[in-house]
Backbone as CSV, one residue per row, in Angstrom:
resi,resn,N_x,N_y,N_z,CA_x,CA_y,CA_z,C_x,C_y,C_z
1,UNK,50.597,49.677,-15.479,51.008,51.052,-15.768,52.090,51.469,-14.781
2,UNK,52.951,51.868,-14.985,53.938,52.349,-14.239,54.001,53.548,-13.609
3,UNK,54.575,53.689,-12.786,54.301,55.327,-11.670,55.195,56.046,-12.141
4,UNK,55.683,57.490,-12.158,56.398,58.096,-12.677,57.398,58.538,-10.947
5,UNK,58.454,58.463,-11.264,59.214,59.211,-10.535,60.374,59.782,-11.057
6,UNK,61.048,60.552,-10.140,61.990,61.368,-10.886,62.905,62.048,-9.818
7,UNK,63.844,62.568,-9.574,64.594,63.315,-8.646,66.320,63.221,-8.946
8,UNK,67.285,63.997,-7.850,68.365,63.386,-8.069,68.865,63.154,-6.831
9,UNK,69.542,61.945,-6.747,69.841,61.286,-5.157,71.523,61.453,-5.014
10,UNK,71.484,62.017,-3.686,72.863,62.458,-3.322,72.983,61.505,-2.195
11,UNK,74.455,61.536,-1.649,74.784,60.303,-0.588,75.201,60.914,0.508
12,UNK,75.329,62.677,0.830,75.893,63.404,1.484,74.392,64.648,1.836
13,UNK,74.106,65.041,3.187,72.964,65.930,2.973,73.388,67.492,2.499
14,UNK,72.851,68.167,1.518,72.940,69.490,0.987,73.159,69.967,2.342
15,UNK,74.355,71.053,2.070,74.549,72.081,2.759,73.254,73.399,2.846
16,UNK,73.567,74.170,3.415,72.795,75.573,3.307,72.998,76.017,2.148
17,UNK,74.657,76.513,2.243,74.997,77.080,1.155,74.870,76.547,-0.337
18,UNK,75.239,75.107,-0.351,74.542,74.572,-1.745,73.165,74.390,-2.355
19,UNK,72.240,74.408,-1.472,70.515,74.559,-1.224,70.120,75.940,-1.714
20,UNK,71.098,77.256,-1.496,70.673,78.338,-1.910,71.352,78.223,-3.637
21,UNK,72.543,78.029,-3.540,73.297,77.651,-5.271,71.417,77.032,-6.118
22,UNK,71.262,75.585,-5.629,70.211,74.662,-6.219,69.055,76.025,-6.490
23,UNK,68.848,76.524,-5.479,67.478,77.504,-5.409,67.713,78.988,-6.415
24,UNK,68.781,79.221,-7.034,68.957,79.980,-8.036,68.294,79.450,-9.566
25,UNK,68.568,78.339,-9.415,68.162,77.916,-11.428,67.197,77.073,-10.977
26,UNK,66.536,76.357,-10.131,65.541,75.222,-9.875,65.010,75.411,-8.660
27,UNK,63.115,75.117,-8.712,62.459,75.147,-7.529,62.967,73.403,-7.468
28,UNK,62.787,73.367,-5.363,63.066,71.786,-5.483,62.312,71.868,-4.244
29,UNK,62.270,70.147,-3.936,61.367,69.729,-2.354,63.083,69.181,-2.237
30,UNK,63.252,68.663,-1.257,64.681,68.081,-0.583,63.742,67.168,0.633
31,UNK,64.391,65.808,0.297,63.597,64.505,0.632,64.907,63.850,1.554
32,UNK,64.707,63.108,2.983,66.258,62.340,3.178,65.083,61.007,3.209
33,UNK,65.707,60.060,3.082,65.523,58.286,3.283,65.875,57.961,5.154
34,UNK,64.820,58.028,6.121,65.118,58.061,7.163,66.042,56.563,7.245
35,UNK,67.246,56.643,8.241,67.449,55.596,8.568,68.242,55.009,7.568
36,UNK,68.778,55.802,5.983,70.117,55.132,5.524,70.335,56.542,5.223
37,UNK,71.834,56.849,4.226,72.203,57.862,3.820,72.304,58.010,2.427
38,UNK,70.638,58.852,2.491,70.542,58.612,0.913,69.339,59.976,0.747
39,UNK,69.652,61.145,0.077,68.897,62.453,0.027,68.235,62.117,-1.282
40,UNK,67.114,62.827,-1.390,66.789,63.200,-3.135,65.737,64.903,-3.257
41,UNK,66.592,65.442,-4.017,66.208,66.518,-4.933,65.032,66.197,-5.803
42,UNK,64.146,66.122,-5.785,62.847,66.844,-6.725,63.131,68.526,-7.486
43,UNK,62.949,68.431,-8.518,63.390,69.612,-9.398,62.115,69.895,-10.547
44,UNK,61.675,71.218,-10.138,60.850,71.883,-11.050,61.144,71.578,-12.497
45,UNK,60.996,70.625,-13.074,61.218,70.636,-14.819,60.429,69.906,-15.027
46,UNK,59.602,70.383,-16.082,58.615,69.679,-16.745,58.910,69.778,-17.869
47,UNK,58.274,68.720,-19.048,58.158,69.106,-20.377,59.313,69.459,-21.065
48,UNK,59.168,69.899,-22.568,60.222,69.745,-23.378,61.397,70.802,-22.709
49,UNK,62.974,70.018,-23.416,63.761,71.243,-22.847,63.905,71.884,-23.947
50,UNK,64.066,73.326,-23.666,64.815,74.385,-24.757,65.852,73.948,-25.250
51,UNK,66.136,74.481,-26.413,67.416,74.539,-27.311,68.482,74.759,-26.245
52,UNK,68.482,75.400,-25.376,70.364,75.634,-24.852,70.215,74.763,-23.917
53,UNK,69.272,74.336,-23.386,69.500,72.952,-22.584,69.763,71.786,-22.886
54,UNK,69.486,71.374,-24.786,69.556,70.725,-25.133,71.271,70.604,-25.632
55,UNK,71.556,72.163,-26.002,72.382,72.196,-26.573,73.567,72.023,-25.488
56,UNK,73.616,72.108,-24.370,74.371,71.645,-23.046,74.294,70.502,-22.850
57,UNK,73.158,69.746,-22.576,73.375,68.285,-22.684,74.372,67.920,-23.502
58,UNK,74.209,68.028,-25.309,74.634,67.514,-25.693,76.531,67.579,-25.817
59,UNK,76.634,68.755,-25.307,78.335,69.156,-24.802,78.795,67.776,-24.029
60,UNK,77.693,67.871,-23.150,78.062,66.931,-22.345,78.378,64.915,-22.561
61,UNK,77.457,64.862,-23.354,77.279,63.326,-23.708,76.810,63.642,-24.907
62,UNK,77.937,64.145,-26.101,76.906,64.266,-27.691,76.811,62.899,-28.204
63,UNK,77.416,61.817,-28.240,76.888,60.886,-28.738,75.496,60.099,-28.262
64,UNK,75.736,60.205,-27.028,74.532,59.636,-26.465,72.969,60.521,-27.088
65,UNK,73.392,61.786,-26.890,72.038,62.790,-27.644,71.697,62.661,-28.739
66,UNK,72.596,62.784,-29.446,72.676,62.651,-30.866,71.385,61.446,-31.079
67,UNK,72.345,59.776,-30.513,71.294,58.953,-30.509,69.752,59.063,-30.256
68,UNK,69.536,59.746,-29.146,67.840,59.647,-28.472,67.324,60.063,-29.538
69,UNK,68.106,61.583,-30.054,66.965,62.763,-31.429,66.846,61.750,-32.277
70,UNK,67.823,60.473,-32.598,67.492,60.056,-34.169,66.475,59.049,-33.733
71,UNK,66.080,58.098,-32.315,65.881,57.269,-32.212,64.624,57.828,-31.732
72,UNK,64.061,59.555,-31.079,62.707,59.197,-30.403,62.175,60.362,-30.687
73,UNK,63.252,61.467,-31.179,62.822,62.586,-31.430,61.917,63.446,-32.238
74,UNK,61.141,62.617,-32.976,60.037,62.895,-33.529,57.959,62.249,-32.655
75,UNK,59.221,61.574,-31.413,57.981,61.123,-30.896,57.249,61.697,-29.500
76,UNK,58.623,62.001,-28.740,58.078,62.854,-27.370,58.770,63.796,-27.299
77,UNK,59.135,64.029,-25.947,59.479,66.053,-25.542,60.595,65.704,-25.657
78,UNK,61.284,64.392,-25.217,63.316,64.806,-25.040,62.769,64.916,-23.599
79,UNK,62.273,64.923,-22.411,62.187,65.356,-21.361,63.543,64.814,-20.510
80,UNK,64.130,63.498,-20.912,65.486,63.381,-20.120,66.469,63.723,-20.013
81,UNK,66.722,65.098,-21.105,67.540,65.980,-21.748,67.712,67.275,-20.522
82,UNK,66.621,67.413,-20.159,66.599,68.813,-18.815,66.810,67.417,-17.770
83,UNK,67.143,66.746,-17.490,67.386,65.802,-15.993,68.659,65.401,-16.383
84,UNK,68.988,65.549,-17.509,70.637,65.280,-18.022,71.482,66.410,-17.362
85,UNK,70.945,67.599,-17.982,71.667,68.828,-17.584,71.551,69.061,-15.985
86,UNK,70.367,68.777,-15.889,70.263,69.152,-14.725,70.506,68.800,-13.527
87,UNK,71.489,67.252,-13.937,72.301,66.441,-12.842,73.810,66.982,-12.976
88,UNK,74.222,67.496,-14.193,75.996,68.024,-14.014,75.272,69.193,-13.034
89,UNK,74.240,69.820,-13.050,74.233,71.164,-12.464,74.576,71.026,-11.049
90,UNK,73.622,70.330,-11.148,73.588,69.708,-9.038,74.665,69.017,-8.722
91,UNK,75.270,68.214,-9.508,76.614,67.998,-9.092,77.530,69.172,-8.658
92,UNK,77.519,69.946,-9.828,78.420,71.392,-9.423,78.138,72.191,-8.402
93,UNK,77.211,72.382,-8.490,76.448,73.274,-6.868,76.693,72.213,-5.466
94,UNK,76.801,70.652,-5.618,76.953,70.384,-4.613,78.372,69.812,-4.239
95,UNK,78.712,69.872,-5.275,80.531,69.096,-5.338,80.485,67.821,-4.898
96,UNK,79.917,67.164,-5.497,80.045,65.834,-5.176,78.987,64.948,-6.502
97,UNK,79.663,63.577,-6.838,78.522,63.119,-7.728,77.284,62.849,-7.006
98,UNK,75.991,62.974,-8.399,74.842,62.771,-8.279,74.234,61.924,-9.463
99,UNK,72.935,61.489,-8.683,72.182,60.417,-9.744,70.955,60.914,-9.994
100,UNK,71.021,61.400,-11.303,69.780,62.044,-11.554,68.899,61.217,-12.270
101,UNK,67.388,61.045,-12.318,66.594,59.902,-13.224,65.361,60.437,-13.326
102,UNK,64.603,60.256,-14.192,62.779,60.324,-14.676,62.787,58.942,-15.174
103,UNK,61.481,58.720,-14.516,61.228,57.186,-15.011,59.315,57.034,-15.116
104,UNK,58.834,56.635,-16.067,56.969,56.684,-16.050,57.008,54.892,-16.395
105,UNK,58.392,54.406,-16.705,58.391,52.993,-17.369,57.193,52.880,-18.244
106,UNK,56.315,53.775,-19.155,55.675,54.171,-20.572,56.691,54.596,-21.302
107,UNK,57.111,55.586,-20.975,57.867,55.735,-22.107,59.553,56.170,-21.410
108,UNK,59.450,56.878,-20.411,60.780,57.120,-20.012,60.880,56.175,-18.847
109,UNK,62.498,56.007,-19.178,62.781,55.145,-18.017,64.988,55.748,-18.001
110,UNK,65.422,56.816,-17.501,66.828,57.311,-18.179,66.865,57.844,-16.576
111,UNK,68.732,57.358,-16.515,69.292,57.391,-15.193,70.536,57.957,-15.330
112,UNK,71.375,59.133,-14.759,72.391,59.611,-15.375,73.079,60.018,-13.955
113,UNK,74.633,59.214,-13.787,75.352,59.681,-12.818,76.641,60.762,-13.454
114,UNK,76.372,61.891,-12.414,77.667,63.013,-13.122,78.252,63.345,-11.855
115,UNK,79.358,63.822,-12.268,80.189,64.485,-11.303,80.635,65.803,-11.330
116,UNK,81.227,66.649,-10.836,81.017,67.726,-10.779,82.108,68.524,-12.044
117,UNK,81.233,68.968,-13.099,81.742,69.275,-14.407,81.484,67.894,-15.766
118,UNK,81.267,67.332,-15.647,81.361,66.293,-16.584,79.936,64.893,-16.118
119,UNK,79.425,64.427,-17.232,78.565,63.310,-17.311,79.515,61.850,-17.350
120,UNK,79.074,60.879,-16.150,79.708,59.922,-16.014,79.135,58.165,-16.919
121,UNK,78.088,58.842,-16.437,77.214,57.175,-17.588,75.573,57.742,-17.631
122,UNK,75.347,56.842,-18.435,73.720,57.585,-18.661,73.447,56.556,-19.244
123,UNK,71.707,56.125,-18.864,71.524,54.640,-19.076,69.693,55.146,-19.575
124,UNK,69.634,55.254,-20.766,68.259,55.082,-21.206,67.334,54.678,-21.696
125,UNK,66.065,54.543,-21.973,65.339,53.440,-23.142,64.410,54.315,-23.429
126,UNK,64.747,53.705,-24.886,63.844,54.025,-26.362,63.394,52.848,-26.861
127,UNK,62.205,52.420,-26.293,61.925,51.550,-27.140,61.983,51.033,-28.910
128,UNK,62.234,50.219,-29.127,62.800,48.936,-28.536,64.149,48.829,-28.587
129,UNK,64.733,50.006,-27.542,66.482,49.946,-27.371,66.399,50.397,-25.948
130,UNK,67.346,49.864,-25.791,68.438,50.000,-24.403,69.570,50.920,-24.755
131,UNK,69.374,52.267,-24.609,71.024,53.114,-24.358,72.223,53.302,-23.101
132,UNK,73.349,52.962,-23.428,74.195,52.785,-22.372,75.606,53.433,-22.869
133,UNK,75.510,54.878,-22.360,76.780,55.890,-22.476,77.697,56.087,-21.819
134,UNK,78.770,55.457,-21.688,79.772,55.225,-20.745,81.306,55.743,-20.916
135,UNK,81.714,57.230,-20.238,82.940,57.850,-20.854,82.839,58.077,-22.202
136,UNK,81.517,58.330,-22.897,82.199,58.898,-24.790,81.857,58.002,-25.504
137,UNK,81.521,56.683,-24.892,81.206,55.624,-25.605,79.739,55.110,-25.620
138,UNK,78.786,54.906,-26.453,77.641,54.662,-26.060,77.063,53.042,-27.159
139,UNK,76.986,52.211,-26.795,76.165,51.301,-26.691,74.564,50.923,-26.900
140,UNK,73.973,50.339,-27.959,72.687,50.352,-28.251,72.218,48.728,-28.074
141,UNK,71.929,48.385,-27.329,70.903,47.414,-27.565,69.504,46.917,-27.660
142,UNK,68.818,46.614,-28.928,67.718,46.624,-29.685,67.310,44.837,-28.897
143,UNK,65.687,45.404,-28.674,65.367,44.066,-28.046,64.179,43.835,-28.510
144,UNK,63.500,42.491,-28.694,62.107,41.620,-29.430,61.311,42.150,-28.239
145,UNK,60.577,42.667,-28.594,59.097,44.036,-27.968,58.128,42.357,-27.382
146,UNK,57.644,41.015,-28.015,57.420,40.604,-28.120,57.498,38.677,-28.771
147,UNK,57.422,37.904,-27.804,57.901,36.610,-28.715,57.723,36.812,-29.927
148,UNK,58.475,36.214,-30.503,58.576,35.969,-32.436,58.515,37.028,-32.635
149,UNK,58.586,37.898,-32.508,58.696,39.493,-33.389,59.897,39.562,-33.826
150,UNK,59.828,40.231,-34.997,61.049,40.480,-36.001,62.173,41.661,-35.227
151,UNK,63.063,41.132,-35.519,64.059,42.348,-34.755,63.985,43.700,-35.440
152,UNK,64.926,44.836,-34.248,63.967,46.294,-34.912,65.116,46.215,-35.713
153,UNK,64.353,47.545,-37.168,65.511,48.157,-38.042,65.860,49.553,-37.741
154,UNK,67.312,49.274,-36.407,67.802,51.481,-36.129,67.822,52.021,-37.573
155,UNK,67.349,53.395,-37.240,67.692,53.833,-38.577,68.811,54.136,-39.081
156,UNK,68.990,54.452,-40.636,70.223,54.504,-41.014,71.058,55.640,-40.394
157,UNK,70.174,56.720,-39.588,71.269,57.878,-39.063,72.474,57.396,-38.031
158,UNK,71.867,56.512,-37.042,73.293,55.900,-36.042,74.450,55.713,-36.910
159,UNK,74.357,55.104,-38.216,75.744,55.223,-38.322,77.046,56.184,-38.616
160,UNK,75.885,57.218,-38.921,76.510,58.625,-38.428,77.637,59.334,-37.335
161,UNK,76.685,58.440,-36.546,77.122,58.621,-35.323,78.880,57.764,-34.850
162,UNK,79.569,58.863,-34.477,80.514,57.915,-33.857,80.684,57.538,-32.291
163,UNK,81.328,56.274,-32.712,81.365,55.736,-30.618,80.541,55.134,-30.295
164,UNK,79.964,54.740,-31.453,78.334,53.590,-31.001,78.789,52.464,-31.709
165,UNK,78.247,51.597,-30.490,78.017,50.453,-30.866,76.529,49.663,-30.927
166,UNK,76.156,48.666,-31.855,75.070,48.527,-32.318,75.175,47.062,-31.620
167,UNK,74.450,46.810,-30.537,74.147,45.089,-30.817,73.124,44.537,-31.168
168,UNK,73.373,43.079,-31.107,72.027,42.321,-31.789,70.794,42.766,-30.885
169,UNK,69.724,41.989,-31.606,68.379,41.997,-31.118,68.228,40.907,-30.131
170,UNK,68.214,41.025,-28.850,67.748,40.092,-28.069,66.050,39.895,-27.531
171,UNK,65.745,38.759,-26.653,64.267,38.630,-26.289,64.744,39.393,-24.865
172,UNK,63.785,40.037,-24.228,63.981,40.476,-22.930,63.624,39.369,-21.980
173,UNK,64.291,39.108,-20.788,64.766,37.952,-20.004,63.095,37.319,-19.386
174,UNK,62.404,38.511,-19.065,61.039,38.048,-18.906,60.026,38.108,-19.430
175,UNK,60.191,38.839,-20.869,59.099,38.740,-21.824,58.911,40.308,-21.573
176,UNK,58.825,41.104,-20.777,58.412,42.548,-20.799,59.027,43.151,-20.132
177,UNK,59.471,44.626,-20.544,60.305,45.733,-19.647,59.707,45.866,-18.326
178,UNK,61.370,45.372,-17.363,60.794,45.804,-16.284,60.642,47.244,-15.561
179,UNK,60.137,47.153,-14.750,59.001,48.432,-13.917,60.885,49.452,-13.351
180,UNK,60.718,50.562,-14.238,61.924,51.630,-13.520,62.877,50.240,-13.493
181,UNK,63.453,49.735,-15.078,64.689,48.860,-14.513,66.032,49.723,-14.602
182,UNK,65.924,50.410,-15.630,67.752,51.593,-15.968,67.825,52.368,-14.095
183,UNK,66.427,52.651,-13.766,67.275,53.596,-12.338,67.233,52.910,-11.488
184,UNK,66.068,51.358,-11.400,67.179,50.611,-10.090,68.737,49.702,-10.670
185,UNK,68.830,49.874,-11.573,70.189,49.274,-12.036,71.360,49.901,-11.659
186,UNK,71.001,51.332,-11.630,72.176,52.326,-11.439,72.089,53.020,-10.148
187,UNK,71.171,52.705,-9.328,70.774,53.091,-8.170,71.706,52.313,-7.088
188,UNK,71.091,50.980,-7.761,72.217,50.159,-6.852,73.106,50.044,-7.058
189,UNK,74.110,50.433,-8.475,75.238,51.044,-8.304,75.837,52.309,-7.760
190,UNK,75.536,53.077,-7.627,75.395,54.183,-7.391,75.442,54.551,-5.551
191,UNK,74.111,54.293,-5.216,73.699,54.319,-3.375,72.855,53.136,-3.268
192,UNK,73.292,51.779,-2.829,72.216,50.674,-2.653,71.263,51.694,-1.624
193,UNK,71.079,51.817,-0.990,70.742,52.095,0.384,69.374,52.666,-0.333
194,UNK,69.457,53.505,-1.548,68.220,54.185,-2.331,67.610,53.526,-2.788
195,UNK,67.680,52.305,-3.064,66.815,51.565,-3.314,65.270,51.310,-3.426
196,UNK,65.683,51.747,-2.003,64.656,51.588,-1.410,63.208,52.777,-1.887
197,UNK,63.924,54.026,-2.464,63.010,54.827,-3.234,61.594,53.788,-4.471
198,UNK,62.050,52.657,-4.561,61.413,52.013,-5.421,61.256,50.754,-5.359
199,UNK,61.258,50.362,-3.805,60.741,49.368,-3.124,62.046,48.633,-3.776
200,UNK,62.005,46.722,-4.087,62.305,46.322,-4.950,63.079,46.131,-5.939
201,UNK,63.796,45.923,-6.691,64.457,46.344,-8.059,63.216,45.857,-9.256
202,UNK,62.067,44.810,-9.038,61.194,44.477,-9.759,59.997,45.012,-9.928
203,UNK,59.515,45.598,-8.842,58.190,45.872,-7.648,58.037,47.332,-7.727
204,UNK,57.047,47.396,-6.358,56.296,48.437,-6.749,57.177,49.711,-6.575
205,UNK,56.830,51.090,-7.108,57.787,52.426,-7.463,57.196,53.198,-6.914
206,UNK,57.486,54.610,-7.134,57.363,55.719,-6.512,57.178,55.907,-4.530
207,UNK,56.912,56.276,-4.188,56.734,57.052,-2.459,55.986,55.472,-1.894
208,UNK,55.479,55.203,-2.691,54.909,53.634,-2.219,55.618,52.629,-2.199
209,UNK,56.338,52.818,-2.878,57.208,51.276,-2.429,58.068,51.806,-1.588
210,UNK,58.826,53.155,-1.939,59.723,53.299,-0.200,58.963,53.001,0.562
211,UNK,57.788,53.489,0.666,56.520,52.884,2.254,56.681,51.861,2.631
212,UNK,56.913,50.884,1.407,56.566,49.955,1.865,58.046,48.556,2.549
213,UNK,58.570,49.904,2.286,60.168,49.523,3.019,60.156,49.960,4.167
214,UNK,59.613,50.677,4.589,59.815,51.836,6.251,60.279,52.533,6.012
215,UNK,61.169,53.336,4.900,61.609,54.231,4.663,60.984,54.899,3.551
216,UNK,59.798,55.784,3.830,59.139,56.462,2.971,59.635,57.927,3.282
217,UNK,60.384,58.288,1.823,60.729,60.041,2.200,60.372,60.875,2.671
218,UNK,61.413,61.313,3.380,60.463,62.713,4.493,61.227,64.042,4.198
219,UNK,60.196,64.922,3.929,60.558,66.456,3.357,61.176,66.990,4.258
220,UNK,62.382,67.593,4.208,63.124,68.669,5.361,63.077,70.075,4.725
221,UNK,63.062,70.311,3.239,62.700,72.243,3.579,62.025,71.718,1.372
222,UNK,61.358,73.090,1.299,61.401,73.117,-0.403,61.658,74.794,-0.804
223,UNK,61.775,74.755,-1.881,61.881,76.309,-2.664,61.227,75.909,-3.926
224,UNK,60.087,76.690,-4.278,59.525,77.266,-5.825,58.969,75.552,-6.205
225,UNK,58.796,74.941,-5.596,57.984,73.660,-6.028,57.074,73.009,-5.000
226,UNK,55.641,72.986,-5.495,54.689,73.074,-4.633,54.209,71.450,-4.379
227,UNK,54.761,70.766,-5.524,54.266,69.261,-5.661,55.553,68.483,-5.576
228,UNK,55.560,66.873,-5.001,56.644,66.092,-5.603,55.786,64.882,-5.593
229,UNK,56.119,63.673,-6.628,55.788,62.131,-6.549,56.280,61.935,-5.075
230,UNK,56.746,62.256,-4.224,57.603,61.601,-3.107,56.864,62.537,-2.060
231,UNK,55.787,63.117,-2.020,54.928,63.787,-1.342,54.106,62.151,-0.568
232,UNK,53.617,62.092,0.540,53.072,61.248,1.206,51.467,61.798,0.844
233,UNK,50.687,59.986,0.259,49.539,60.542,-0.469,48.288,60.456,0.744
């Protein structure tokens, strides 16, 4: 079973003044990685997003959205839709890019770097697909859930969609999705140094595997959020 984590990791520590910006639209904990340079934001959002959050996301990356609603949207909340938006936000409040991600590796596993005004790539899974949105362009790859299993059939709405590309059905390299693989993929593009939020790129996740690096997150202030996964248990 996979651990859930979630936050957005900056490479620069929040100012004052951007900490009060963040503390207008979102309660947060503010976490640094002792010993590299690597912050993370925890952000009050739970559960489904509203219509204008959705409807902002999709300003932002409509093809990529478009895809998730046809591909999952009858099955869960959309919950990576408020961590979509809610990484251009923190970008803007902090002027600088950020890497925002939710990951339970059950069902979400979506990693999204933006910069300040605009979404830069966004990397998600819908089983049994791999989404990969890059500048306007988004990318689907459909993968065998299982040896010998029949490849999936996307539905007919993607082709709706423009700027996608459809690839084949591949076997996944080890037989099963790995543990938070889209946010250590983009993590270590992004800030290697964060890595370490999730031990590993294979291994164990959440506040425990930083532990188990020596660098287990340490809280420096919060506003309007009483809990984080990155809380020391």
């Amino acid at each position: 079973m996979g651990q859930r984590i979630q936050g957005v990791v900056v490479r620069t520590e929040p100012s004052a003044a951007a900490l009060d910006a963040v503390a207008e639209h979102y309660g947060f904990r503010l976490f640094e990685l002792p010993g590299v340079k690597a912050w993370i934001l925890d952000l009050a959002i739970s559960g489904r997003p509203d219509r204008a959050t959705v409807r902002a996301a999709r300003a932002m990356a409509p093809g990529y959205v478009d895809a998730v609603r046809v591909l999952d949207g009858d099955e869960h909340d959309l919950e990576q839709l408020g961590w979509l938006h809610a990484s251009a936000a923190i970008a803007g409040f902090l002027s600088e890019p950020v890497l925002g991600f939710i990951s339970d590796d059950l069902i979400l596993d979506f990693a999204a770097i933006a910069r300040p005004g605009r979404i830069e790539v966004v990397a998600d899974h819908v089983a049994p697909y791999l989404l990969r949105w890059d500048s306007g362009a988004l990318t689907i790859q459909p993968y065998l859930q299982t040896a010998g299993a029949g490849a999936p059939r996307p539905p007919e709405e993607l082709e709706l969609i423009p700027a996608v590309s459809l690839m084949t059905a591949e076997p996944l390299p080890d037989g099963q999705y790995p543990l938070h693989g889209n946010v250590a993929a983009e993590l270590q593009e992004f800030a290697p140094p964060a890595i370490a939020l999730i031990g590993d790129a294979g291994g164990a996740g959440g506040a425990g595997g930083a532990a188990g690096t020596g660098n287990a997150p340490r809280l420096l202030t919060l506003r309007g959020l009483d809990r984080s996964c990155w809380d020391p248990e």
